[in-house]
N, C-alpha and C positions, 0 to 999 in steps of 0.2 A: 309440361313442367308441373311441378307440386303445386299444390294452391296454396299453403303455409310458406311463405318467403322467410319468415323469422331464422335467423342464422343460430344454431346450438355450436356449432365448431370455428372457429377463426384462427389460423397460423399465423403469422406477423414475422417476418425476418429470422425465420429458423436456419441455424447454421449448426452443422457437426465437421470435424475433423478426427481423423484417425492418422496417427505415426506423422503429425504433417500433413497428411493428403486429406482436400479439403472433399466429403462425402457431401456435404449438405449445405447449398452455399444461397444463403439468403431465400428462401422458402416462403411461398405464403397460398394460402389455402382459405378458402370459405365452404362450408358445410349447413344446407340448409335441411331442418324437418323434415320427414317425407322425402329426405330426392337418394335420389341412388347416380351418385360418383364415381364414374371413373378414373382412376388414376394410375398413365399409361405412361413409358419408357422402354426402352432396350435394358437388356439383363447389365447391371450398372449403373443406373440411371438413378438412383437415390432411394427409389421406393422401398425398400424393406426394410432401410436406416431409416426413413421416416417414419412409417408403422410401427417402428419399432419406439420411438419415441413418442409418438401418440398413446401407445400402449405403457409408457413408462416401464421398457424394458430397457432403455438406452436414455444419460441424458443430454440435454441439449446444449453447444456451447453458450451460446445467446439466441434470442428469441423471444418471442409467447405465443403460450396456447391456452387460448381462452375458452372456457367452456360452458356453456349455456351464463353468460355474460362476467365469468369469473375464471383470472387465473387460476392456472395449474401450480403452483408453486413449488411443493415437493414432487411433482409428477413421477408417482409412483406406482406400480403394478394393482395393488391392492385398491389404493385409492380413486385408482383410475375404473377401477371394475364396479367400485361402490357407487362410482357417480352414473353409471351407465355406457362406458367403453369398451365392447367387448371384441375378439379377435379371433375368426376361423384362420387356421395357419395354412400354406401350405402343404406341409409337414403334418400329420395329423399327430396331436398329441393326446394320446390317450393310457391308461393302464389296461393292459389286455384281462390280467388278472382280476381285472374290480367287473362288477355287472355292468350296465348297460344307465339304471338308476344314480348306481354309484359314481359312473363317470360324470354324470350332468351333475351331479350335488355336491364332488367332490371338494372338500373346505368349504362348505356351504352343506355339512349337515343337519339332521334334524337327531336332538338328545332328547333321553325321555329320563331321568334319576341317574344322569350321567351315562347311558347306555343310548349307542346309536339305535335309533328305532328307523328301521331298514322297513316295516310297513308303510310308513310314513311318507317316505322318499320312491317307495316304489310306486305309492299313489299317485302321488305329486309328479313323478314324470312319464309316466303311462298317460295322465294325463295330457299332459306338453306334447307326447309324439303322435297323439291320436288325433289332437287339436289342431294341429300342421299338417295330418296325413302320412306321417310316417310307419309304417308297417312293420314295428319292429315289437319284442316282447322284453319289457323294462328290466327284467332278470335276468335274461341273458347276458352272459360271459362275453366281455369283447371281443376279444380271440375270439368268438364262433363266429362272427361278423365278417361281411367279405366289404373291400377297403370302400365301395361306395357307401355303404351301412355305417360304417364308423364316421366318415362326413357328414353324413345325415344327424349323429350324436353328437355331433360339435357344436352343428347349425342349432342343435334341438334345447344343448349347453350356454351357447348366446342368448337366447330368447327365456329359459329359465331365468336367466340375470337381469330382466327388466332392461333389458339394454337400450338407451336410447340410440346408439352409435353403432353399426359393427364394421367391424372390417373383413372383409372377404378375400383373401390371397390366393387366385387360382383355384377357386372351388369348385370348381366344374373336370377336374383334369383329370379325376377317376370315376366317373358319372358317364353313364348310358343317357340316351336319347332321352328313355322316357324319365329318367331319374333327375336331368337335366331342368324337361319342362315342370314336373317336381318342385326342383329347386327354383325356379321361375315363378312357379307359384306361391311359394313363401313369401318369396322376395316384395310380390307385390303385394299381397296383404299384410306386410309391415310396413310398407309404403302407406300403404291408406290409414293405417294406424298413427302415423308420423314418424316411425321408426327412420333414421337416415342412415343410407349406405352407403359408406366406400368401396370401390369395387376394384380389383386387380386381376387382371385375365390379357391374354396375347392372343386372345381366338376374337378376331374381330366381328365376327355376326353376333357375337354374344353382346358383345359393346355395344353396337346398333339396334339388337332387338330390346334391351332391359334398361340401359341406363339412359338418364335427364343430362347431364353432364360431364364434359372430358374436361382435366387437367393432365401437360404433360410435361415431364420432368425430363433431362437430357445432360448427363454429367452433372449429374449434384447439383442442376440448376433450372429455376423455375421458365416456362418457357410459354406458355396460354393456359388460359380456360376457355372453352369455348359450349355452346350449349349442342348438344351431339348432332341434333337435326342442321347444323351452321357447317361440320366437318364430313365430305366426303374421303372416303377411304386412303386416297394417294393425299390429300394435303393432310391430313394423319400421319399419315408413313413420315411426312415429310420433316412434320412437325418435330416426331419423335427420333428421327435417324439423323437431322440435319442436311439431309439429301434426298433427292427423288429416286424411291425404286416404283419405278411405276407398276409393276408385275413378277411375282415371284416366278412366271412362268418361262423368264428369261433363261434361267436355273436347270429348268427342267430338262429331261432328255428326250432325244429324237433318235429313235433304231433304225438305222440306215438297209436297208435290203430286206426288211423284216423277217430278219434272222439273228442268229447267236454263231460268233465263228470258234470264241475263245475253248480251249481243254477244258472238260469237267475237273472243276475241282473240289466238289463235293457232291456227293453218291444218296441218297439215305432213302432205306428201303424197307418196306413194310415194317416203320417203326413204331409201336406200341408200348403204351405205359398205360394200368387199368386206373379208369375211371377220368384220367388226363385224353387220351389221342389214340387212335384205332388205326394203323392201314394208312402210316404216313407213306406217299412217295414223291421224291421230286428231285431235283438236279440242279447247280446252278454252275456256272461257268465261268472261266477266267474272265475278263472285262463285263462281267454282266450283273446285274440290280434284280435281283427276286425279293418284289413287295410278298409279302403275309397279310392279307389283311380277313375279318371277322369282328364281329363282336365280345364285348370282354365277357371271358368264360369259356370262349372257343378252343384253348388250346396254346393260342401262338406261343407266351411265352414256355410254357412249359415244354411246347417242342426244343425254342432256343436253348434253353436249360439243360435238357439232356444230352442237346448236340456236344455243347461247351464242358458236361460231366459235373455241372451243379447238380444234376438229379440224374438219380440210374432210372433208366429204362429195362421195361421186360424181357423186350425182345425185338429183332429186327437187326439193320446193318448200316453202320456206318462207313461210306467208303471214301477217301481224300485221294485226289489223281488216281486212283484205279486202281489202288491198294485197303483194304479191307483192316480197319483199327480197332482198336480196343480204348475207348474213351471213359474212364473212370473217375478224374478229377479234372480242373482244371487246366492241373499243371499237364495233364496228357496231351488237352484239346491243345494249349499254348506250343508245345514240343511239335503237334502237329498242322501247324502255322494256322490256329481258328484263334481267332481274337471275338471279344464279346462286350457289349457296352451294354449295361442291362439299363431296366425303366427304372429303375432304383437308385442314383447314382449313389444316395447316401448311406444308402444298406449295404451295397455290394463294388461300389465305383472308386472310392477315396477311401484314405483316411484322415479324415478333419483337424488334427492334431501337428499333421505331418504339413512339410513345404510343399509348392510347386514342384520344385525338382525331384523332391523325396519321393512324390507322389508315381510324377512320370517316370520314373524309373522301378517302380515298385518290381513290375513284370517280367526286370529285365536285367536285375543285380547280378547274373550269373557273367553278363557279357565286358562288367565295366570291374570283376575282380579275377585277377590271373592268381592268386592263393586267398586268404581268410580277409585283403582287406580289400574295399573298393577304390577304385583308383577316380578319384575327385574330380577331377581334373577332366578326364572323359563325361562322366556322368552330368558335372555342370556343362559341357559343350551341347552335348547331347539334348537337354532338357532345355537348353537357350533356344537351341534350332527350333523345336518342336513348340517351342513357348511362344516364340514370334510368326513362324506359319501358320501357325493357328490363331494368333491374334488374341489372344490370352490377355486380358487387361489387369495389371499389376505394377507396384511398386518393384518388384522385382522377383525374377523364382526363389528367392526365400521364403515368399510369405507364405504363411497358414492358409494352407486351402480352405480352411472353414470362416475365413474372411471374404473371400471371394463372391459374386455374384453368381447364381442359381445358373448362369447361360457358362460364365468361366469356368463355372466348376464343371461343366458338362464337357468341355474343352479339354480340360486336363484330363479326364477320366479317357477320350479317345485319343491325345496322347502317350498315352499310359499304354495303350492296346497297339497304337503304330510303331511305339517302337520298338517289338516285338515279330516288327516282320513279317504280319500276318498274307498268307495268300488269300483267306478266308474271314471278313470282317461281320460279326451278326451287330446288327445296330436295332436295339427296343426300345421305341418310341423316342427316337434321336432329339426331335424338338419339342418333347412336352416342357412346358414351362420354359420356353424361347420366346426370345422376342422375334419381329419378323426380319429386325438387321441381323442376328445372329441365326436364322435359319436360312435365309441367300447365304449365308456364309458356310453354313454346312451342306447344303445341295451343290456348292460348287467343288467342297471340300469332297462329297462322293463321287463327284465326277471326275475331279483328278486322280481319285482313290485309282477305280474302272479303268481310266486311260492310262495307268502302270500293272494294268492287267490282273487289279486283285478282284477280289470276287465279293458281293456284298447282298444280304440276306438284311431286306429293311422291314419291321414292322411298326406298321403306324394305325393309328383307328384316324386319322385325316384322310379319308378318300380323294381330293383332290390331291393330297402329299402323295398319297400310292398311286394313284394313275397318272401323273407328272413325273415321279423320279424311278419308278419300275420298270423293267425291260420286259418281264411276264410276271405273273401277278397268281397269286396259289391263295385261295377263301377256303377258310374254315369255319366249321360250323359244328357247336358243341363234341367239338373235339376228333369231326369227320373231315376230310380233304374232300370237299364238292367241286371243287373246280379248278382249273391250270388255264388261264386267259392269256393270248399273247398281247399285249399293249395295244394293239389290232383293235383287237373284239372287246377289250373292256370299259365300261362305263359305269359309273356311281350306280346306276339302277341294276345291272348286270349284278353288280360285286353285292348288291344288297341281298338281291332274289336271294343269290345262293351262302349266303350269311344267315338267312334264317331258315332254311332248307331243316 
């Protein structure tokens, strides 16, 4: 635990409501110097309307939040950052367009006779990345940055602001191993400094290896704090789900005969795209789970990409049931029953604007209009069924997908792909940013997928996810297919070796 006990954060009876429905319902939080907090729940659970308010991007119906021994009063964005609150997102928020300099100092320039002086700031934060260890060059264009880079420029953006506070939302979900222990090591040299962290993540070794404390929130509602080394793993789960799963491995599959009986129903052969994947080959089959797994940069998704006709490839053959296609967009792969869930849900999944229903029907508007209009009436039936199978938590399929939580919105988006009919499901990275009660939800949901005989193409960088929910397992490596493992023979060490081949 910290040796500074002095508290700089205190929450006291925080309550928000939206349309009626109460998000945040009597709240209370202590945040000491030095300590690194966790603060854990299922996708719904209050955490991002909190941070959010912490942050003074939301405000609170009633409450306080006290901050190094004084209310918040206007808790505002700006004010909040002045005092030392600062916020890595999810989401990275950056200008691709501006340098690498420019995004850490952005509204927090340096003028020199009214003229940005850009040596200034490039000093100033070459500094800052050099100082943390970050390996990057302060002029560099965002856009040249690959997405663990651009997080490293966020973390690099908090710590420019003198932040006494930060909050971390998932920051670890586009990070490799070593960029990981990386970030691990920031982490604890602003620890020693007194720097306090809030930390949000679903990947529980991380909870265990880094943070002094868990609080955890369960329906917009305050539920413990406990100090982390007090909480083993299943009364965790418990805490945050309201139920015991003692073991996600419940979930998982078991290959009966060890074998595959089901029709191929996707072919693809010596598929190449230059500088992406060389001399793809593999098969998957009617009731069967083909994990991909590798390291990021390997390839995976840019294979899924081309399958689905988000990216043309060079060369090679895509074949569905034993017929040889021409996949060029989308709408080709869709026509020929491949559905796709990419890691993106916000880039490529939804649109945030749009309802529940609007959303889940995006795919499929040609089925629910027999001339120019859509027939309502189907389209709402449709998107009900789909809504409640999947357990979709809402006021109702009206609402704005972009209200919804990070787990529901991932929910609608493989809605949107089922009902579409697919033989052929590619699912990237299905539970990053899942809680673990909405990932038993989806391991059971692929295995009812499987047992209607459709076909499913999983890639995950959880090697415990890909050797639990894969029937045979295909590793890639900078962009090479090293190996085709039957659930048999693979193991974490096996799937590594030949990941860095």
């Amino acid at each position: 635990m910290p040796s500074n006990s002095q508290n700089i954060l205190q929450v006291q009876n925080l309550s928000k409501s939206f349309l009626g429905v109460k998000a945040l319902d009597n709240i209370q939080f202590d945040l000491q110097k030095g300590e690194i907090h966790a603060l854990m729940g299922e996708n719904g659970a209050g955490k991002s309307t909190f941070m959010k308010i912490l942050m003074g991007l939301l405000k609170p119906d009633s409450g306080e939040i006290i901050f190094e021994g004084e209310v918040l009063k206007s808790n505002n964005v700006h004010e909040n950052l002045q005092k030392g609150i600062s916020m890595i997102h999810q989401e990275i928020l950056v200008v691709p367009e501006l340098t690498v300099a420019q995004n850490i100092f952005l509204g927090r320039e340096t003028n020199y006779r009214s003229w940005l002086n850009d040596k200034a700031i490039n000093q100033k934060a070459q500094e800052i990345l050099d100082a943390i260890g970050i390996k990057i060059n302060a002029q560099t264009k965002i856009k040249n940055l690959s997405i663990a880079e651009m997080q490293m420029v966020e973390i690099a953006k908090a710590i420019s602001n003198n932040a006494k506070v930060i909050i971390m939302d998932e920051p670890t979900s586009a990070l490799t191993d070593n960029e990981v222990a990386m970030l691990f090591k920031i982490i604890k040299d602003l620890k020693a400094k007194g720097v306090a962290i809030i930390y949000i993540s679903h990947k529980m070794d991380e909870i265990y290896e880094i943070t002094d404390k868990i609080t955890v929130l369960r329906d917009g509602q305050y539920i413990a704090t406990k100090n982390t080394n007090e909480l083993d793993k299943n009364a965790l789960i418990a805490l945050m789900v309201g139920r015991q799963i003692n073991d996600l491995r419940a979930a998982f599959r078991f290959l009966e005969n060890n074998s595959i009986k089901g029709e191929s129903i996707l072919s693809v052969q010596n598929l190449n795209k230059k500088g992406k994947f060389k001399d793809i080959n593999f098969e998957v089959h009617a009731g069967e789970v083909l994990g991909i797994a590798g390291l990021m940069g390997a390839g995976r998704t840019e294979i899924a990409r081309a399958i689905f006709g988000l990216d043309k490839y060079d060369s090679g053959e895509i074949i569905i049931k034993g017929n040889k296609v021409e996949i060029k967009s989308p709408e080709d792969a869709i026509k020929n029953g491949i559905g796709y869930v990419s890691e993106d849900r916000k880039a490529l999944g939804f649109i945030p604007a749009l309802s529940i229903k609007e959303n889940i029907s995006l795919s499929s508007l040609g089925n629910f209009a027999k001339t120019w209009f859509v027939n309502a009436s189907n389209e709402h039936e449709a998107a009900t069924r789909l809504s409640t199978d999947l357990k979709i938590k809402s006021t109702s399929i009206n609402q704005k997908v972009m209200t919804l939580s990070g787990g529901n919105q991932q929910k609608v988006v493989i809605g949107k792909v089922l009902l579409t009919a697919p033989s052929l499901v590619i699912l990237d990275e299905p539970t990053r940013g899942i809680d673990i009660g909405a990932k038993f939800e989806i391991y059971k949901l692929i295995n009812q997928l499987t047992d209607k005989g459709i076909a499913v193409i999983m890639i995950s960088s959880e090697l415990p996810e890909i050797l639990g929910m894969s029937d045979r397992i295909m590793v890639l490596s900078k962009g090479k297919q090293t190996a085709l493992l039957s659930k048999q023979e693979a193991t974490q060490e096996k799937i590594m070796q030949y990941a860095v081949e």
